[in-house]
N, C-alpha and C positions, 0 to 999 in steps of 0.2 A: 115466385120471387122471394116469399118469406120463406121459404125451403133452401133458396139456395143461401141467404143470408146466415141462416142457424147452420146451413152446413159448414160454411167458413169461420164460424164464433170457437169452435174446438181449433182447429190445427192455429188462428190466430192465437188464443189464449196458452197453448204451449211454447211458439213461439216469443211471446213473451218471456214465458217463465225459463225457456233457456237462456236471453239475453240478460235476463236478471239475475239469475247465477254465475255466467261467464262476467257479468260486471263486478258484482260480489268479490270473486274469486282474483278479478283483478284488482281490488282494491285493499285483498289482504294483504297484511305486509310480510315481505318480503325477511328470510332471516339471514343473517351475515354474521361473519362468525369474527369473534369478539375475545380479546386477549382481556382477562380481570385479574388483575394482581390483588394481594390477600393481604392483611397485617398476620403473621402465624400466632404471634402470641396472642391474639384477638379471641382464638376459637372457643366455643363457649366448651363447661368442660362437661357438658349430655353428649359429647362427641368424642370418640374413641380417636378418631381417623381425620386426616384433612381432607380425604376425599369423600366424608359422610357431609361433612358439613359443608363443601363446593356445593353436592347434590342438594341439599336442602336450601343452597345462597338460588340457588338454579331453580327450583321448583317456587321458590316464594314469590319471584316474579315473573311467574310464566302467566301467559294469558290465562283466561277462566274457563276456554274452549279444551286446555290441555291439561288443567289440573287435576283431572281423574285419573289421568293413565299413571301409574305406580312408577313404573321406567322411563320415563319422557326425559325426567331430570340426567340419568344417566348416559341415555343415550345421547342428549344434545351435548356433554361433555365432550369434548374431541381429545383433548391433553390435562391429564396432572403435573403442573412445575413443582418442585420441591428441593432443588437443591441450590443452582443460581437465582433462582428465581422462583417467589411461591403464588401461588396461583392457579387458573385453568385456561383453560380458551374454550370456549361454546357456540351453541348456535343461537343469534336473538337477532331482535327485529328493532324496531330502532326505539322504539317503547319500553321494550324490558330492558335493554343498552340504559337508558335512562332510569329507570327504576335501581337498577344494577347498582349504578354509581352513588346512589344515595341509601344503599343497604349495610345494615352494620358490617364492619371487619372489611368492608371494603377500599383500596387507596386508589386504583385507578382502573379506570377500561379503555384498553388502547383499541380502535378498528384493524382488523388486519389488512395488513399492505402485502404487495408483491416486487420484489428483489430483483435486481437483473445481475446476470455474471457481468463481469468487470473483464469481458474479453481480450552447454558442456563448457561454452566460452566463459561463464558468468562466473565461477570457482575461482578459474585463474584471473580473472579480470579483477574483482577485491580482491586477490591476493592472497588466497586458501587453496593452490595445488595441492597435488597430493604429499609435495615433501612439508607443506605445512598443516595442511589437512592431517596428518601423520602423528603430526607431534602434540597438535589440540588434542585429536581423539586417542588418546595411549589408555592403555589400560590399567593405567592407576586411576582415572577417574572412571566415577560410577557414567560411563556412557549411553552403556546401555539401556539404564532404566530413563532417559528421556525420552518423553510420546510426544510426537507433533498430531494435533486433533486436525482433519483441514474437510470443513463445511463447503460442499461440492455438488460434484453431480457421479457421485459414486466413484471407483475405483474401478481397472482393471489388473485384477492381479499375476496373471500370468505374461506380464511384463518383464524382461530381469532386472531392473530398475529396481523393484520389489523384490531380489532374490533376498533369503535371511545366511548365507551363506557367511560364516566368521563371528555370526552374532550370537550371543547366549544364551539362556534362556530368558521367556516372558518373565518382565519383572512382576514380584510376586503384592506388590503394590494394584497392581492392575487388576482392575474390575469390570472391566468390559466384556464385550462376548462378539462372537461373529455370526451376523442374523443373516437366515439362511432365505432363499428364495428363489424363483426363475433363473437358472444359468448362475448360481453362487452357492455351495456348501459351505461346510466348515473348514474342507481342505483348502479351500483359497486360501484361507487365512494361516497365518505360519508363525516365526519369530520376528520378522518383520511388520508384516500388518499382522498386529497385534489387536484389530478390531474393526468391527463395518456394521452398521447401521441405517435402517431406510425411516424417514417419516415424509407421511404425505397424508396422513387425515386434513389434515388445513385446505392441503390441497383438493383433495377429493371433496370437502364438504363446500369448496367453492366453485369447482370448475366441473365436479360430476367424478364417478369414477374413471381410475385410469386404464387406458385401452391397452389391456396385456396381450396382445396379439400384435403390436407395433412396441408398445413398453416394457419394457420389465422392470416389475415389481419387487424389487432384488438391488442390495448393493453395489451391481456390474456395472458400470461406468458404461454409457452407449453415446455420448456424445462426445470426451476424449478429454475436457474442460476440467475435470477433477481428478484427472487419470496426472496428466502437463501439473498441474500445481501439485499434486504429493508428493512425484518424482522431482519436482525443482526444489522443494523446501526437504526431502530428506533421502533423495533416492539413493539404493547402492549407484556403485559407480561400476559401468556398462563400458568396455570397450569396443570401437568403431561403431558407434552413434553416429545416424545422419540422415538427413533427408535427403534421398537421391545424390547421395554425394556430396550435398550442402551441410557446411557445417560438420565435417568430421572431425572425431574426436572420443575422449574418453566424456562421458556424459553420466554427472555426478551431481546430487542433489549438495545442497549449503551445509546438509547435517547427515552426512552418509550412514550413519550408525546411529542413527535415532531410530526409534519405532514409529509407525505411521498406524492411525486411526482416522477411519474413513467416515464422514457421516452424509448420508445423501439427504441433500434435503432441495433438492431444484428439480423438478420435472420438465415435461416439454411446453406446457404453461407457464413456469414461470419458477422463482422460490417464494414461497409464500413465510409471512413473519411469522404463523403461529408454530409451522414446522421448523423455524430456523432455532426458535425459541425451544423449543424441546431439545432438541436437537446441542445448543450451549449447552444446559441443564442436565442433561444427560451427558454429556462427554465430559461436563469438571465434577460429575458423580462417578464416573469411569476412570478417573484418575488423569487426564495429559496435565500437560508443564504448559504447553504451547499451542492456542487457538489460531489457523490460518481461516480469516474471511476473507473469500474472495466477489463480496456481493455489496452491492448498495442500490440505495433507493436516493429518494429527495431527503433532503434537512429537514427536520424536525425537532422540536423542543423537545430537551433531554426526556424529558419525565413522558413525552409523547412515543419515544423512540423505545422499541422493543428492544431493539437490538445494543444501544447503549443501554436500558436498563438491566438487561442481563450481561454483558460485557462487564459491568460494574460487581455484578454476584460471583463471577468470573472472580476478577479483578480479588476482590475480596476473599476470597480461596487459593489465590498464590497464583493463577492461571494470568499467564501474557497471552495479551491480544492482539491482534495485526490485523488492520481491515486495509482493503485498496482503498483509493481518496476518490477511484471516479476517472470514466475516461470523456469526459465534459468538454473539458480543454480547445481550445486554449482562453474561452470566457472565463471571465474572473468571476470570484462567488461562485463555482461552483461545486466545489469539495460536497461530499456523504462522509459517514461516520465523525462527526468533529467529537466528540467526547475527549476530554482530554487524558482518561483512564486508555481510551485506545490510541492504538501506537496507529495512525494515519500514512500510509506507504504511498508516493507519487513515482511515478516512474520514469527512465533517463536511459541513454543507448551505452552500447559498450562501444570495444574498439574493433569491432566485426562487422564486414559488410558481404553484401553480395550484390558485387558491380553488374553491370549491366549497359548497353551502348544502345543508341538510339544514331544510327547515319544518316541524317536528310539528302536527297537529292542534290544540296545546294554544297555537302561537302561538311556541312556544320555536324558537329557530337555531342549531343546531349547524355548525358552522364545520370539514368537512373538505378533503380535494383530490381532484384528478381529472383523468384525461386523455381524456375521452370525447367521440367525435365521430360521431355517426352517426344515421340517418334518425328512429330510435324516441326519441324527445324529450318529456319529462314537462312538462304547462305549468305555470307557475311560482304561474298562478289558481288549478288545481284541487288537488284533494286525493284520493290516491290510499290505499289499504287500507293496514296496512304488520304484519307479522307476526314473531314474533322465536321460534320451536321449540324455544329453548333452556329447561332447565327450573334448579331453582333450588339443585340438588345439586352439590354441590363437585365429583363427577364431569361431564365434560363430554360433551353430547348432541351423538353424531355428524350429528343435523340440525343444529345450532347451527352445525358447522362445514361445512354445506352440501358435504360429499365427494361423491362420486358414487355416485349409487343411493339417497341419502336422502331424499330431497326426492318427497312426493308431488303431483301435479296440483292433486289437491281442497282442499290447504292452503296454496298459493301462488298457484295459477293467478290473474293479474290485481290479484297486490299488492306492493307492497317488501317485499325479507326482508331480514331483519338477519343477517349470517354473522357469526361470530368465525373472525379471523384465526387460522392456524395447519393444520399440516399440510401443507392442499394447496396448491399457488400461487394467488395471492390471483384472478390474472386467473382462473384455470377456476373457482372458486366462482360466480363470477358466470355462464359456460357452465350451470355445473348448475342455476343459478335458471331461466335463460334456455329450458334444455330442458322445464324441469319447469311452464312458463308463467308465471313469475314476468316482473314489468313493470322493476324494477329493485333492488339491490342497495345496502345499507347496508354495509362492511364495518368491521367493530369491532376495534379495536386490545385483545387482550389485556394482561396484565400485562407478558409477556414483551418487548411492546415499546412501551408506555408511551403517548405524548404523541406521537411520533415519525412523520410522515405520509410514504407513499411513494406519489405517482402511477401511476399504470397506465393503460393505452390498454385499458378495459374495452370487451366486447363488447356491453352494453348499459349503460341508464343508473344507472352507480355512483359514490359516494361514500366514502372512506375516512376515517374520521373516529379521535381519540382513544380512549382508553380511557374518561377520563372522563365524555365526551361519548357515548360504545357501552355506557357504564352507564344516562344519564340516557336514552339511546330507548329502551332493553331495558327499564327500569324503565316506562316510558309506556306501550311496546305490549303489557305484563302489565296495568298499573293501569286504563287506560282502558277504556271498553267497547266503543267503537269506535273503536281507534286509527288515523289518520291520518297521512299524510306527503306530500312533493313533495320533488323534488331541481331545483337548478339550477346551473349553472356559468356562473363568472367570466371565464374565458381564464388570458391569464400577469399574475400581478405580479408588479413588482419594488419593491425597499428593505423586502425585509422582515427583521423585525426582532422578534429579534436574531438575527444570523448573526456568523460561521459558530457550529453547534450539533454537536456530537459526535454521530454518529448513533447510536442505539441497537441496530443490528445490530453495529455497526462490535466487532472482537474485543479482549478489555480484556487489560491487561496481572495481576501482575509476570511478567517471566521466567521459566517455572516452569525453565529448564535453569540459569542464571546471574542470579541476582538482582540482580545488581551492573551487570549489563548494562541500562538501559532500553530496554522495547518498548512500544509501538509507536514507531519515532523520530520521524514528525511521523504530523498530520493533511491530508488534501487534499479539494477536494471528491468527493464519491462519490452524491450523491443528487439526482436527478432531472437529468442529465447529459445533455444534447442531443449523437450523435453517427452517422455515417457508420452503415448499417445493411444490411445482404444482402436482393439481391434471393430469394432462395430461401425468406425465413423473416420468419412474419407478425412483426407487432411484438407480440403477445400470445406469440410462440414456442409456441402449440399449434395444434396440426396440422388441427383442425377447422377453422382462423380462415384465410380464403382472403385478407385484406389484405393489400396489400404497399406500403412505404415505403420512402422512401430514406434519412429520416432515422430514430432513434426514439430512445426518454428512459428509460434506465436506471437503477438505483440499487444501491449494491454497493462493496466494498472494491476489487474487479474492474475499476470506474471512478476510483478515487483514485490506484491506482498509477503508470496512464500518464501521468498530470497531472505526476506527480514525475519518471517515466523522461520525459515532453517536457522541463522545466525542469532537469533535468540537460546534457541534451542540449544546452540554450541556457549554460549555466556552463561546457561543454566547448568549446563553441564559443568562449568569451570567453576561456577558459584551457585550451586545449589539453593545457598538458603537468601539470594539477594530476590526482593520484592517484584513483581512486574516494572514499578515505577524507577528501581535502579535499573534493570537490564534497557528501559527505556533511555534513562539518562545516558547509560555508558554509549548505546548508539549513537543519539543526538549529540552529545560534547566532544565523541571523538570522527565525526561530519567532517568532510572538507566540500570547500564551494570554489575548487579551479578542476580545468580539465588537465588532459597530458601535456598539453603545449605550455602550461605555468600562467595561464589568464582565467578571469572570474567564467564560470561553467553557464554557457550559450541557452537561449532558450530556442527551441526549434522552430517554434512559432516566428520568431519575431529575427530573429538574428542575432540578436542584441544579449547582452549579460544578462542573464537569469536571477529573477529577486527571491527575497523568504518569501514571497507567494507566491513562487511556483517550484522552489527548491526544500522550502522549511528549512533545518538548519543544514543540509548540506545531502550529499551522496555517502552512504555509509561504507565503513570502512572497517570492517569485520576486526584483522588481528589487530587493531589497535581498541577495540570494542570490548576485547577478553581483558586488557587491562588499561582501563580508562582514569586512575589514578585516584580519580575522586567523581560522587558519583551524587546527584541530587535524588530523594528519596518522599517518597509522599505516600502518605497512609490513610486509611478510610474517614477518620476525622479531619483530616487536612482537603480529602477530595468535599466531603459535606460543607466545611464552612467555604468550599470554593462556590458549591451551588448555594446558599445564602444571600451571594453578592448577584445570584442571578434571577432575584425577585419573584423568588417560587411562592406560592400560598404553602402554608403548613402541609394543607392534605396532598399538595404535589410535593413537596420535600419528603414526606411518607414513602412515595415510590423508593427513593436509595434507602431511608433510614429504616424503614421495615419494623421499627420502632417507636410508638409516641411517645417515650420518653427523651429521647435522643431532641435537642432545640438547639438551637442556633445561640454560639458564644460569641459570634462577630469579631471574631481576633483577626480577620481581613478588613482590611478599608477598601479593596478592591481586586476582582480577580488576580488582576495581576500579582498579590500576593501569594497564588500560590506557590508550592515551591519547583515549578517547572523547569525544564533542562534551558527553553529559551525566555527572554523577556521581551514581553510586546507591551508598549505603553501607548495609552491615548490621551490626548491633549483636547477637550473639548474647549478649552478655553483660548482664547485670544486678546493678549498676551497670555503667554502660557506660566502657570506657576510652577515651581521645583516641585519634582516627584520622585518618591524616596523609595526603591524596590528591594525589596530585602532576600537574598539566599542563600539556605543553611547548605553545606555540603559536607559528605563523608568520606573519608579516606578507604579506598578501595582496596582490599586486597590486591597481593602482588601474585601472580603466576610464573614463576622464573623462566620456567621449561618454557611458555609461549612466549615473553619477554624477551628472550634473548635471540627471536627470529629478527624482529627488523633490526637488528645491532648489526650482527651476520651482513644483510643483506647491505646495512650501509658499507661495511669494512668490503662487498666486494664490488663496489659502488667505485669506491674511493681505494684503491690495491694501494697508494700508497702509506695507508693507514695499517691496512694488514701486518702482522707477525709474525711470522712464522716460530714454530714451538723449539724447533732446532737453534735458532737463532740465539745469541747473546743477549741480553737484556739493556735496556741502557734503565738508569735511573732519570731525575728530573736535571742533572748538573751535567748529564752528558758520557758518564763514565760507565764502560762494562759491567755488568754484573752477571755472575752466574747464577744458573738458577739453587734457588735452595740460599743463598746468599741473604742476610738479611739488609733490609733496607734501612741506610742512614735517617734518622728523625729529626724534621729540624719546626722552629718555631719561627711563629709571627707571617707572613703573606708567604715565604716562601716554603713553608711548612704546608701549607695547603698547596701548592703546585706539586711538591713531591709525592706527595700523596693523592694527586689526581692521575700522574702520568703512566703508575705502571699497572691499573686495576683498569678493571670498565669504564667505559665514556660515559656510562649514566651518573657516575659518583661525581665526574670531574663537571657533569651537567648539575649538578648537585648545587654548586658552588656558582656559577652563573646563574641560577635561579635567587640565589642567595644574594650577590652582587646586583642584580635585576632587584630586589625587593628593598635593599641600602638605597641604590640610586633614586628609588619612587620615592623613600619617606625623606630621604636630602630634599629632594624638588618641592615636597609637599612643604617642610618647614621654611625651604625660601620661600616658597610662595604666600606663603600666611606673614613671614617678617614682613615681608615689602610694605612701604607707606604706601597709602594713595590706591590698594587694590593692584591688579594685573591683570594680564588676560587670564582667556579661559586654558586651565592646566591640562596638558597631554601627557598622557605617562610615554616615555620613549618605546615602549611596547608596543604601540602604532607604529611604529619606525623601522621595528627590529624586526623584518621579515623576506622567508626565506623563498618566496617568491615576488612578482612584479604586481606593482601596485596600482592602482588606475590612477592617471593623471590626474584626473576632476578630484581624489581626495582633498575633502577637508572637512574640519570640526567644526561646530561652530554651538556655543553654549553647554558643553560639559562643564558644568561646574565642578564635582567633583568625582573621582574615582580613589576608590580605595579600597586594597586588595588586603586583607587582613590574612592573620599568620593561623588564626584559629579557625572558630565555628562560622562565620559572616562574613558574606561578601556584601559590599552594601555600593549601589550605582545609580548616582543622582544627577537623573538628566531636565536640562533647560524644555532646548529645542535646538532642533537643526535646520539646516536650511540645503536644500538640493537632497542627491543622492550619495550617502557616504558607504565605500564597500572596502572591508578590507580582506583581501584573499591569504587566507590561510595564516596565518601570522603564528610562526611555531619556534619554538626553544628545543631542544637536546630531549629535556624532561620534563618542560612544562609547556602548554600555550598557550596563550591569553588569544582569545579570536573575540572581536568587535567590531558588530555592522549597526548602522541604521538607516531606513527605509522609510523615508516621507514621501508621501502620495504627491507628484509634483504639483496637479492641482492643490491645492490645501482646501480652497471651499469647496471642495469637491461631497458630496454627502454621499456618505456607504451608512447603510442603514438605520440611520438615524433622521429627524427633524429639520437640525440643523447642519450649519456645516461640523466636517473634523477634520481636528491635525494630527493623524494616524501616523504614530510613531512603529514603529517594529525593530526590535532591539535584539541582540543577542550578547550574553556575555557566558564565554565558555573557556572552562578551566581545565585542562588537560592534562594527565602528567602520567610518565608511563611505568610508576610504581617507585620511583629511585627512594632508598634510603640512606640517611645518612650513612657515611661511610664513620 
C-alpha cells in the first residue's frame, strides 16, 4: 500500500508542475500593438536618429523578463512615422501601454483599431464629358504632375483604365518607388501608376502571419475594392466598358490624366490603423496632392483617432483628404471620419438604372433592378411557383432571410423565393437559393433600407425590389393558393428621375464629436458605379463564383469618395497653390441640394426631402467647383484654436501641435468660429440668445478657358439667346452695327445697359449682383428708420430663385443679415421655428444659398445632458469669377 502511494507522489507532483506553468503562461500578458506618437523636438540630443531614441522609449519600459535581450526594443518596433506623423507603433502589453504614456517626449498612445472597406455614367452625370473633360485637362496646365494617393486593397494594373498612354513623363517631384512582390515587378508600374506599396506588419503582428499561398504579399489587388476606387478617381478613359452589357460606355475616372499611387494597406483580416498610418506617412513623403480613404471605423475623439491625427500632418503638407462618411445609414449619428480637416464624402445615385420586372400571377408589376446575365433565363410567357418562408411574427425567420443552411430542397426546389434583405450579402442569398434548387430570387428591401434599390451581378435570375413592393409579393405569395411569378430584365436606362437621391445606406449626420461642425460635407455618386475591377476576384466577390470581369458595378460610400479625391485633383490641377481647406470650400459652396426634376434632393430612405444630415451641404458639382468665385480658407492655427473649443488637456492638444510651445489664443468663442465652408449653430439655451458667426472669404481666381463652358451650355439651352458670328450686331438702342464698328458710350443707368448687352452675360450679371447688393442696404436702412421696430428682415435673396421652393418656407427670427462688399460676411441668427429649406437660390454670377434645420423635436437630447435646439445653417457665396467690366 505504501509502495503504490510513493508510486503515484512523482507523476502527481509533475502534474502539478505542468498546471502551474500552463496557468502562469496564461496569466502573462498578452502584447498588442500600440501606435505612440513622439513630440520630435523633445529628442534628447545623445541621439543621432529618431529611431535610436523610439528604441530606447521601447526598451525603458519593457518588462524586466526582456530587458537583457539587446534587440527586443527593435524588434517589437513594427513602424517608424516621420513625416505626417512622428512616432512608432510596437508591441506592449497593457502595462508598458501605461508606462509608455507617462515617459518623457511622449504625447499620446493610441491602441490599434481595425478599418472596414466602405464597400462611366458618373463623368457625364457632374458634367465633365469628355468635350469638357478636354478643356480642364489641356496642356497648358501642369496636369500631369498631379498624384491621387488611394489607401486600398492594392491595384491591378494590367487594367487599361491604368493605360499611361498620352501621359508624360513621371513628374520629377515624385519620390515614390514601386515595391515589388508575388505577381507585381516594377513593370506594372508605368507613367501612370506612378507607385505601389504594401504594409501589413500591424497586421501580421495581430492576426499572425499572412497565408501566401491564398495572399499575396505584393501590391496586386486580389479582391477588386482598390482596383474600382483608383480607376473611378483617376482612370484613363476605356472604350466599351460594361458589365455583361450593363452599363455600357466609355468608362473614365474624375481625373483621367492624373497619376495614381497605390498603397495596400487592407488584408483579408481587415486594415489595421498602424498599417493605414504608415501608409498616410509615407505617401505625403512620396509626394501626392490627393489622399483617397476609402475606410472607416467607429467615432472617436480627435486626438484618439489615428487616422485624423495623420490626416492633419497630411493636411499640414498641402495633401487633400477624402475619406467615405460610412455606410451606417440610414441611423442618424452615424458618420466615421468627422475631422473637419477631412473632406467627409456621403453618397447619392445618378440618373442610371437597371430596370428590372417582377409579373405575379395576379397580373400585378412590380418594378425592381438587376444586374443579371447568365444561361439560366426565366421566360417572360411563363409563370413560375414563387414562395416566401417568412412567417408573420415580428421576429424574423431565418429562412426569410435565406442564410445558409436554411433553405430546404423540397420547399424551393423549382420556384422563386422571396429573401429579405439583411444580414447576409445580398449576392450569396441568391447562392443559397440557387444550391437549395430554387429557379430564381426576389430580394425584399427591408425597413432598414426602404425604397432604395442596389444592383447586383446575381448568380441566377434575381430581382431586387422595394420594401413596398417586398410587401405587396410577400402578401400574394401567403394569400393566393397558387402563387405565381416570372422575372425579366431591361438592360441600362438612363434619365431617371429624379436624381441624384441620397442613398439610404449612405451614414447620416449631426456630428456626434462637434455639432457645430457639419458632416457629411457633400454628396457624390456612390450607387451602381461602373469601374476598373481585378482579375483574381469574381464580380459577386464570393469564392464559389468562378466569373471574372474587367469591369464591375458597385455601390457604397467606398465609391463616392474617389469621385471627390478625382475632382479635387482636377481643382489642384487648375490651382495649384490653393490649400486643402480652399479646394474643400470651392466643392461645398458650389453644392447644389435639388434633383433633375427642380425639387429639394430625396432621401432614399425615407422618401421625403433630404436634410444637411444626410446631404451636408449639397451633391458636388465639379465645373462649377474649378471656379467657385470666392473660397473660405483655413490654416493650421485656425484648425488648433478650433480644437481648443473642444476641451482637449494640453498633453492631448500635443497630439496636432507636435509643439509645447504652440498654446491656445482663444480667438474662438466657439467652434463654430471656424472659418468653415458651412455654418451649423446650437442654441443650448431656451429662449435662445443672438449668435454672432463670423466668415472671412477669398476671392478665387478666374479660369476663363473652364468658365466659359457653362455660358456655352446656357446659350444652347436658350438658342434664342445665341449669335451667330456672321450675323449683324445690334447694340443696346436696337440699331445695326458691324462688326469692327465702335460702340456708342452713353452715361447714367443707360450707360450700364449698353454696355452689358453686346459682351458676356457674366458682365451684364455683374450689374445685377450690384443692384441685388443696393436693394439689401435700401431695405436695411428702412428697416433701422422705422419707429417702433419691425419684423424680422429677409433680404429678397430668399425670393430670388431659379428653382421651386417648398411651400412650408418660412423665417422666422433672423435678425440680421448682412453681406458685406469686403473681407466679412457676418450672420446673426435668433431661432427658427419648423423646417426652413431653400433649393438652390442662384444669380447669373453670384448665389446667396440659405437653409436652416431645427431638429423638430427641440427637447430632443443628441449628445448632451440636457435638451438642444440644434440649429444647422448654411450660408454660401457663389460666384463664377465675373469682373468688372
Amino acid at each position: 500500500m505504501d509502495f503504490c502511494k510513493a508510486r503515484w507522489k512523482v507523476p502527481a507532483l509533475c502534474l502539478v508542475t505542468v498546471l502551474l506553468q500552463a496557468s502562469l503562461s496564461a496569466c502573462a500578458p498578452t502584447p498588442k500593438t500600440y501606435i505612440v506618437q513622439m513630440a520630435a523636438s523633445e529628442m534628447p540630443s545623445s541621439f543621432d536618429f529618431y529611431h535610436e531614441w523610439y528604441a530606447s522609449t521601447v526598451k525603458s519600459v519593457s518588462s524586466s523578463q526582456l530587458e537583457d535581450e539587446e534587440d527586443d526594443a527593435s524588434t517589437r518596433i513594427i513602424y517608424n512615422y516621420e513625416t505626417a506623423f512622428h512616432g512608432f507603433a510596437a508591441q506592449l502589453d497593457e502595462e508598458e501601454a501605461e508606462l509608455m504614456a507617462e515617459a518623457d517626449g511622449v504625447l499620446a498612445v493610441i491602441p490599434e483599431t481595425v478599418l472596414q472597406l466602405h464597400t462611366t455614367r458618373s463623368p457625364d452625370f457632374l458634367g465633365i464629358g469628355p468635350e469638357v473633360s478636354n478643356r480642364i485637362w489641356s496642356d497648358s496646365l501642369a496636369d500631369h504632375d498631379v498624384v491621387v494617393g488611394v489607401l486600398d486593397t492594392g491595384i491591378w494594373p494590367e487594367s487599361p483604365s491604368f493605360s499611361d498612354k498620352g501621359l508624360g513623363p513621371v513628374p520629377a517631384k515624385w519620390k515614390g518607388l514601386c515595391q515589388t512582390g508575388r505577381g507585381f515587378t516594377t513593370a506594372n508600374c508605368n507613367r501612370k501608376i506612378v507607385g505601389a506599396r504594401i504594409f501589413y506588419n500591424g497586421y501580421e503582428a495581430s492576426s499572425g502571419p499572412i497565408n501566401e499561398t491564398t495572399e499575396l504579399k505584393s501590391p496586386r489587388d486580389q479582391d477588386g475594392h482598390g482596383t474600382h476606387t483608383a480607376a473611378t478617381a483617376a482612370g484613363s478613359p476605356v472604350q466599351d466598358a460594361n458589365l455583361y452589357g450593363y452599363a455600357g460606355g466609355v468608362a473614365r475616372g474624375m481625373a483621367p490624366r492624373a497619376r495614381v499611387a497605390a498603397y495596400k494597406v487592407c488584408w483579408a483580416g481587415g486594415c489595421f490603423s498602424s498599417d493605414i498610418l504608415a501608409a498616410v506617412d509615407r505617401a505625403v513623403s512620396d509626394g501626392v496632392d490627393v489622399l483617397s480613404i476609402s475606410l472607416g471605423g467607429g467615432a472617436s475623439r480627435y486626438y484618439l483617432d489615428s487616422l485624423s491625427i495623420a490626416s492633419f500632418g497630411a493636411m499640414q503638407m498641402g495633401v487633400f483628404v477624402a475619406c467615405s462618411a460610412g455606410n451606417a445609414g440610414p441611423d442618424p449619428i452615424s458618420l466615421t471620419n468627422l475631422s473637419p480637416w477631412i473632406t467627409t464624402v456621403g453618397a447619392s445615385t445618378m440618373d442610371r438604372d437597371f430596370p428590372a420586372t417582377v409579373t405575379l400571377g395576379n397580373g400585378a408589376n412590380i418594378t425592381g433592378v438587376s444586374l443579371y446575365k447568365g444561361l439560366r433565363n426565366l421566360s417572360p410567357q411563363e409563370q413560375y411557383p414563387v414562395v416566401y418562408l417568412g412567417g408573420n411574427s415580428s421576429m424574423p425567420d431565418p429562412r426569410s432571410l435565406c442564410l445558409e443552411g436554411t433553405l430546404q430542397p423540397h420547399d424551393v426546389s423549382g420556384k422563386i423565393v422571396i429573401c429579405d434583405r439583411g444580414i447576409s450579402p445580398r449576392v450569396q442569398k441568391g447562392q443559397v437559393v440557387k444550391e437549395a434548387g430554387g429557379i430564381g430570387m426576389i430580394l425584399a428591401n427591408t425597413a432598414a433600407n426602404g425604397e432604395e434599390l442596389v444592383a447586383d451581378s446575381h448568380l441566377l435570375p434575381a430581382v431586387a425590389v422595394g420594401e413596398a413592393e417586398g410587401i405587396a409579393a410577400k402578401s400574394y405569395s401567403k394569400s393566393a393558393p397558387k402563387p405565381t411569378a416570372t422575372l425579366s430584365f431591361g438592360g441600362t436606362k438612363l434619365g431617371i428621375r429624379p436624381s441624384p437621391v441620397v442613398a439610404a445606406f449612405s451614414s447620416r449626420g449631426p456630428n456626434i464629436l462637434t455639432l457645430e461642425i457639419l458632416k457629411p460635407d457633400v454628396v457624390a455618386p456612390g450607387v451602381n458605379i461602373l469601374a476598373a475591377w481585378s482579375g483574381d476576384a469574381s464580380p459577386s466577390s464570393l469564392s464559389s463564383d468562378s466569373r471574372r470581369v474587367g469591369f464591375n458595378i458597385l455601390s457604397g460610400t467606398s465609391m463616392s469618395c474617389p469621385h471627390v479625391a478625382g475632382v479635387a485633383a482636377l481643382i489642384k490641377a487648375s490651382h495649384p497653390d490653393w490649400s486643402p481647406a480652399q479646394i474643400k470650400s470651392a466643392l461645398m459652396t458650389t453644392a447644389y441640394v435639388h434633383d433633375n426634376t427642380y425639387r429639394p434632393m430625396k432621401d432614399a430612405a425615407t422618401g421625403k426631402a433630404s436634410t444637411p444630415f444626410e446631404h451636408g451641404a449639397g451633391h458636388i458639382h465639379p465645373v462649377r467647383a474649378l471656379t467657385p468665385g470666392l473660397v473660405y480658407d483655413i490654416g493650421q492655427a485656425d484648425y488648433l484654436e478650433f480644437l481648443c473649443t473642444q476641451h482637449m488637456t494640453p498633453m492631448q492638444l500635443r497630439t496636432f501641435t507636435k509643439n509645447s510651445n504652440m498654446t491656445c489664443r482663444h480667438t474662438f468663442s466657439s467652434a463654430s468660429d471656424l472659418n468653415y465652408p458651412a455654418i451649423s449653430v446650437v442654441f443650448a439655451d431656451q429662449p435662445s440668445k443672438a449668435l454672432t458667426v463670423r466668415r472671412t472669404h477669398t476671392r478665387a481666381p478666374t479660369v476663363e478657358r473652364v468658365a466659359s463652358v457653362p455660358y456655352r451650355r446656357r446659350q444652347r439651352d436658350r438658342p434664342w439667346r445665341r449669335r451667330r458670328p456672321s450675323e449683324a450686331r445690334r447694340s443696346a438702342c436696337g440699331r445695326s452695327r458691324r462688326p469692327g464698328q465702335r460702340r456708342t458710350r452713353r452715361r447714367g443707368r443707360g450707360a450700364r445697359r449698353a454696355r452689358g448687352a453686346g459682351v458676356w452675360r457674366k458682365r451684364r450679371s455683374w450689374w445685377r449682383v450690384r443692384r441685388l447688393r443696393r436693394r439689401l442696404l435700401r431695405a436695411q436702412r428702412r428697416r433701422r428708420s422705422r419707429p417702433g421696430g419691425s419684423p424680422p428682415f429677409v433680404p429678397p435673396a430668399l425670393f430670388y430663385a431659379s428653382s421651386i421652393l417648398l411651400p412650408r418656407l418660412r423665417v422666422q427670427g433672423i435678425s440680421t443679415w448682412i453681406v458685406r462688399e469686403h473681407e466679412l460676411f457676418v450672420l446673426n441668427l435668433n431661432s427658427t421655428t419648423g423646417w426652413l429649406c431653400c433649393s438652390n437660390l442662384r444669380f447669373s454670377a453670384a448665389s446667396l444659398e440659405f437653409g436652416v434645420s431645427l431638429d423638430q423635436a427641440a427637447s430632443r437630447s443628441i449628445g448632451g445632458d440636457g435638451p438642444w435646439n440644434l440649429v444647422t445653417a448654411w450660408l454660401i457665396v457663389w460666384a463664377l469669377g465675373a469682373e468688372k467690366a
